[in-house]
N, C-alpha and C positions, 0 to 999 in steps of 0.2 A: 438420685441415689437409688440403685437396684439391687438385690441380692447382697448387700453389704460390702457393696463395691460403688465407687463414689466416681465422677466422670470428672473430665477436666485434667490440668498438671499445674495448680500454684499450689507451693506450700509456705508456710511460717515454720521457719523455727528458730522458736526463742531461749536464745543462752548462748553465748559464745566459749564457751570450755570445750574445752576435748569432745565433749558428750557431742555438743550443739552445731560443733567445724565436721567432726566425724559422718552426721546424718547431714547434712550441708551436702555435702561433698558428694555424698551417696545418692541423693535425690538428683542433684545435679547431674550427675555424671549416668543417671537415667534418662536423661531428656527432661525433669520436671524442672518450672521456672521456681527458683526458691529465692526469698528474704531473709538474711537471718538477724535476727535485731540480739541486741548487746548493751545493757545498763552500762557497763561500765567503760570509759573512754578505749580500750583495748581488750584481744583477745585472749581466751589462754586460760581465763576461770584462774583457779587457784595455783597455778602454773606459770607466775610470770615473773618479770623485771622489771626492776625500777632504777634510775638515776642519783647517787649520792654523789652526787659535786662529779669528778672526773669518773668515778667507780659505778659500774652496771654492775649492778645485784640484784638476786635470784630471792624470792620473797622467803623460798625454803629450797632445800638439798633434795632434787627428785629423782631417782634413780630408776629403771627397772631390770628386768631379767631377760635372757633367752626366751624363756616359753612365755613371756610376754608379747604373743602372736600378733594380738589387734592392735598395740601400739608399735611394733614394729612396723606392721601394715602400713599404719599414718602416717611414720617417718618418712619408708619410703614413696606414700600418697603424696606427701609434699616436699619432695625431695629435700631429705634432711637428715637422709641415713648415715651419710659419711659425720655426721657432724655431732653425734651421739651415739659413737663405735662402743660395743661391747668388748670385755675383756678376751684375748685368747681363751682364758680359764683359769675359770673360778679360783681366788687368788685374796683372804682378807685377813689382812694384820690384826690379830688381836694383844693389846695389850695390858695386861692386868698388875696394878696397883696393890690389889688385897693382899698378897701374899707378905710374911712378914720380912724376906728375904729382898722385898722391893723389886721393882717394876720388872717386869716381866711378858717377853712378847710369844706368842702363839700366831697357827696359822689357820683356817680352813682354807683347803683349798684342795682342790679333785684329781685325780689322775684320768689320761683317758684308757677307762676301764669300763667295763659295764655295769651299770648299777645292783646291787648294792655298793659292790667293788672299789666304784670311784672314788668314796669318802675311806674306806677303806683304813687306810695309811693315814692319812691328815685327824681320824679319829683315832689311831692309835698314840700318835704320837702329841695328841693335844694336851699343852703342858697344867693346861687348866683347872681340869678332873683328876681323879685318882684315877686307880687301873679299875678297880673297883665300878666306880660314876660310866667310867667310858661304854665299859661291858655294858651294861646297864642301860646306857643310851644305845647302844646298838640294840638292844632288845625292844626297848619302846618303839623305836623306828620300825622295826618288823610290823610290831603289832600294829603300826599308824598304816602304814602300808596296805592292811589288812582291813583297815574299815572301809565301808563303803559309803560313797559321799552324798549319794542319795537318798539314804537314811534319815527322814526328818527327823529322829530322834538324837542326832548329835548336836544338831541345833538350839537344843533346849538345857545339854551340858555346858559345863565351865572345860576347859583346856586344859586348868590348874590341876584340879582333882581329881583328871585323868592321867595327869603324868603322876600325880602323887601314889593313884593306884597302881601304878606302872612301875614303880619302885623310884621314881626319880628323885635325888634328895634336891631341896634346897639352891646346893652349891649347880648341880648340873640345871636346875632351871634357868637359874640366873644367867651362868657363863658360856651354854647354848643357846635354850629351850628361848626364853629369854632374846637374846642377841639377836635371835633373827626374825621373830614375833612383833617382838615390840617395832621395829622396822617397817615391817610389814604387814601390821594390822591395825596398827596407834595401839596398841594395849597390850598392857601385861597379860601369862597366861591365863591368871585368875578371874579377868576379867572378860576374855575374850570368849564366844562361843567354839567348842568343838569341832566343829563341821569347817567353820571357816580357819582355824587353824590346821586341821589336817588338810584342809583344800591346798592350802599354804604350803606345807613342807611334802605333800603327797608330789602336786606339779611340779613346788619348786626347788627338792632336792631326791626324791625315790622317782623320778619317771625317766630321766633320760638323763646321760651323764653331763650333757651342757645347760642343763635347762636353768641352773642356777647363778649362770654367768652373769655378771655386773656388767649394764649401758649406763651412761650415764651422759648430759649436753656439755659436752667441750666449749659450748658459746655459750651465751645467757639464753635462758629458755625461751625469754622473749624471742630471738630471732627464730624460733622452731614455732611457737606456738600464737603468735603475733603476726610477726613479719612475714615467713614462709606461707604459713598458713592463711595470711590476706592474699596474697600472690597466688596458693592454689586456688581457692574460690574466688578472687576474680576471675581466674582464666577458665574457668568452670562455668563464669558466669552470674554467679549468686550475687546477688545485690546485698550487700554489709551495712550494718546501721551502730553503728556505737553509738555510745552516751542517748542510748533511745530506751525507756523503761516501757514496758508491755504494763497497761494499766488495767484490762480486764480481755478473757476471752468468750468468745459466746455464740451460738449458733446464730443463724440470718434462718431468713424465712423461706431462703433458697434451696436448704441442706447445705449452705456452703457455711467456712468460718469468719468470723469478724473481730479482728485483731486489735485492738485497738491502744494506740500511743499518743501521744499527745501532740496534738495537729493533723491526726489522721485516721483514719480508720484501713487496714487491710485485708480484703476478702481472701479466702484461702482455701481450696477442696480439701486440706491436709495440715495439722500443725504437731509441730513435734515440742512439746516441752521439755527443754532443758536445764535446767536451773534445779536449784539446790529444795528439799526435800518441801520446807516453810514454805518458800515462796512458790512450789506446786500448789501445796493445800490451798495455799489463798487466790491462785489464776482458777483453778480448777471447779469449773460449771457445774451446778446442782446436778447428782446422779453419773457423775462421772467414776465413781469410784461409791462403791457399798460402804465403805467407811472410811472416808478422808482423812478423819480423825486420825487412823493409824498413825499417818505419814509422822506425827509430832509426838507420837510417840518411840521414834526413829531418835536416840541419841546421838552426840555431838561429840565430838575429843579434839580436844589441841596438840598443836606442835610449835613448839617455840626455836625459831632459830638465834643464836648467840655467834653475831660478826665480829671476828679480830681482826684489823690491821698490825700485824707486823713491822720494823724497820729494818729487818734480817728475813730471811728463810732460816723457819723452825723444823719444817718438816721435808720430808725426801717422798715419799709416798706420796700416790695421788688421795688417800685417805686408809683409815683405820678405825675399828671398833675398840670401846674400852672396856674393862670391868672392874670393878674397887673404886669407882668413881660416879659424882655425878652426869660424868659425860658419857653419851649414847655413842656417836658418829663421827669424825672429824673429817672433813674435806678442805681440799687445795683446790682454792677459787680465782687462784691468782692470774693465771691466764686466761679465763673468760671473764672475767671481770674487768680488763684494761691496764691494771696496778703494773707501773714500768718498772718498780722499786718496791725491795721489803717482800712481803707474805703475805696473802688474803686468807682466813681459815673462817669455814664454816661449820659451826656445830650444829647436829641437827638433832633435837630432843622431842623424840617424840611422847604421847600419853604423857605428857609436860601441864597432867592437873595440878602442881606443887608452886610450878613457875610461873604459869602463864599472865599471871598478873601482878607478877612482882616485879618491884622499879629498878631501872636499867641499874642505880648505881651498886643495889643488893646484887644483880644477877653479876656486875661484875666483881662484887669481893666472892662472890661463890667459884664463877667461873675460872678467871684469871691464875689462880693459884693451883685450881689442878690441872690446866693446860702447862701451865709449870712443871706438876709434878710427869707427867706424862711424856713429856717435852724436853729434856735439858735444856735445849739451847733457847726454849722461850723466856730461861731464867735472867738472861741476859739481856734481852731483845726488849727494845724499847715500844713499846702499845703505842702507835698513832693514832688509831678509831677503834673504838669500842659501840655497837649499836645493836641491839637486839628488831627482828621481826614476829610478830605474833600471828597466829591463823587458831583463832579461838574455837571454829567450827571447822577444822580442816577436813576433817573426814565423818562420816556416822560411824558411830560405835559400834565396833563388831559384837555386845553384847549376848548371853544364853538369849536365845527364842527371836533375836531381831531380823532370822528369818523368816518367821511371818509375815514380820511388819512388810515386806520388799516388797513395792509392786512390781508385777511385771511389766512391759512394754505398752499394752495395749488396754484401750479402760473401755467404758460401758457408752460411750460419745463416739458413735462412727466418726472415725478422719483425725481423732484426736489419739496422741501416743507420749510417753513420759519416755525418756531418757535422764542419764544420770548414776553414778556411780555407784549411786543407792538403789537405783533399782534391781532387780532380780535376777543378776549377771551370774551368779555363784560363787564372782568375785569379790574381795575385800576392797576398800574403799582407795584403790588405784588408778594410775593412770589408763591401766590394762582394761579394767572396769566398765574407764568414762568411755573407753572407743569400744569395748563393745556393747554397750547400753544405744551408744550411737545405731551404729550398724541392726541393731535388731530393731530401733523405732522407723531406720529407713526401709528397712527391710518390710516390715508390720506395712509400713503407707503406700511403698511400689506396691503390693498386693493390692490394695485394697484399689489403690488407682488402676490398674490395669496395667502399668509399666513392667515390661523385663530387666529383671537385676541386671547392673554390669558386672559384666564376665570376670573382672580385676577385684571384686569387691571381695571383702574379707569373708568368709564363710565361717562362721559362728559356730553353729552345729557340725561342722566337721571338726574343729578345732580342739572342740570343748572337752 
């Protein structure tokens, strides 16, 4: 080991999520030999599918955007692009309950015009707001426009008490502000940092007039984030280890790494840690990091998902957002899921600290009646299966100041590098995040090994 440059081409990297296939694939596709090891039976991290009797189910509703660059990159890395098509444009049924006239549908959805332009018309005529609220949101959007992201001082504000300063009442936080935050961050805006909420609606509604378009997996995500993605790393070459838990890491007396699993030990010039914030602090080698502690001081948030089986189609839309209700998100699962007969809906509730541990039969007298009210024809429709999924630590909490806590890519242990959606992407706790958390830790080890990036590889700092 010379100059901070380390000889050799094996790496480890452990985690198989987005984060952990993304640098896989990168190392790989540089000439380095890589391992990537995987606790759990399959790939995909928080990302996957599971089997209920005939029906493949998605463990949550994952959607992303247009200017969700790096996982677009991934799709088309493992060829997957056709199979998780994005919308022509921007295009989301809103329908709201509160009103006392009863149910009632809205829409956002863009022209193609140049921004600010695009929303233009779909905020005028949003039935949701008064004329009053609308104005008013177009105003704060200027002014969001107008911050600059690199400001560590918005990191340390709430999101709430800037739209409140901003004149927003209430009624517009919830039946916008709201609608697209909570989605997109797991948190309300009161509890969400600043910084990562204007990151949020800056990229993904004021910067380009598609950037806000809806992807979403027409199959189970397993087959993109499992199946595909074992297919591209074998043919990459990467040697896959599922159901293999990483029990400690730690320098050899070589300069090299020593990995170690149960029945084995592996040496490695490079290891990319991938895995979720906890289970860094506890791999991670004295002096690897000036305060480890941080990492658990990195909050958690839930998303609870709520599955209905149908014996009719309730719904026509491939999904819709609600308001006046406890439901967040509704999607139409029924074709990637198998289901020959009937309706597959998925709810997907995010910042679900209310629900997340409340038992199936509670969450169905809650739920079931307002997919009723939402629904007419659910009124009719006979419920075959009822089953909720929970992801109690789905994402870290976009909290004021939890950007400090982020690490970045590269720690104080030559050859060692963290990945992960928590670490210090700029991004909020998404799919978009884990691949480029990926890409910067492959990026950080080709350096240090001597390798040339490939030429196909996502470019981060151009992107960003």
């Amino acid at each position: 080991m010379t100059d901070g440059k380390v000889t050799g081409g094996d790496a480890v990297v452990v985690g198989g999520g987005l984060a952990g296939i993304t640098a896989a694939l990168a190392l790989a596709d540089a000439g380095v030999r890589v391992t990537l090891l995987e606790g759990r039976p399959r790939l995909g991290g928080l990302a996957f599918s599971f089997q209920r009797g005939d029906l493949t189910v998605d463990n949550g509703q994952h959607v992303y955007l247009r200017c969700c660059t790096a996982y677009r990159w991934f799709l088309d890395r493992i060829e997957a692009s056709a199979l998780a098509p994005l919308q022509d444009r921007l295009d989301v049924p809103v329908l709201d309950l509160a009103k006392p006239e009863g149910r009632r549908l809205g829409r956002i959805r863009r022209d193609p015009l140049p921004v600010p332009l695009h929303l233009g018309r779909s905020l005028a005529a949003y039935p949701h707001l008064s004329l009053t609220e609308r104005a008013a949101v177009g105003r704060a959007a200027l002014a969001l426009k107008g911050l600059d992201l690199d400001d560590p001082a918005l990191d340390e504000q709430d999101f709430g008490s800037w739209l409140a300063a901003h004149g927003q009442s209430p009624r517009a936080v919830e039946a916008l502000w709201n609608l697209v935050g909570v989605a997109t961050l797991n948190a309300v805006a009161d509890d969400a940092s600043l910084g990562l909420a204007a990151m949020v609606f800056k990229t993904g509604l004021l910067s380009d007039p598609g950037a806000a378009d809806i992807g979403w997996a027409h199959v189970p995500l397993g087959e993109l984030h499992d199946r595909l993605a074992r297919k591209a790393l074998d043919s990459a070459g990467v040697r896959t280890e599922v159901r293999t838990r990483v029990t400690s890491i730690s320098p050899d007396e070589n300069g090299r790494w020593a990995v170690q699993v149960p029945g084995e030990s592996l040496s490695a010039d490079a290891v990319v840690l991938a895995v979720a914030q906890s289970e860094a602090h506890d791999l991670l080698p004295a002096g690897a990091l000036d305060d480890p502690d941080r990492l658990l001081e990195i909050g958690t948030a839930p998303i609870l998902n709520v599955h209905v089986v149908y014996d009719r189609p309730v719904l026509s839309a491939p999904f819709f957002a609600a308001l006046g209700t406890p439901v967040q998100w509704v999607f139409d699962r029924t074709a990637s899921s198998g289901l020959r007969e009937g309706q597959y809906l998925a709810v997907s509730q995010s910042a679900a600290h209310d629900d997340i541990d409340a038992p199936v039969a509670r969450l169905r007298e809650r739920y079931l009646p307002e997919l009723a009210r939402l629904l007419p024809l659910a009124r009719e429709a006979g419920v075959k299966d009822f089953f909720v999924t929970r992801e109690r630590t789905a994402t870290f909490a976009p909290t004021p100041g939890v950007g400090r806590l982020r690490p970045g890519t590269r720690t104080k242990a030559p050859g060692l590098y963290l990945a992960g959606a928590w670490t210090a992407t700029g991004w909020p706790a998404t799919m978009e995040s884990a691949v480029r958390s990926g890409v910067s830790a492959a990026d950080a080890a080709l350096g240090a090994l001597g390798r040339p990036r490939p030429r196909h590889l996502f470019d981060v700092e151009e992107a960003a």
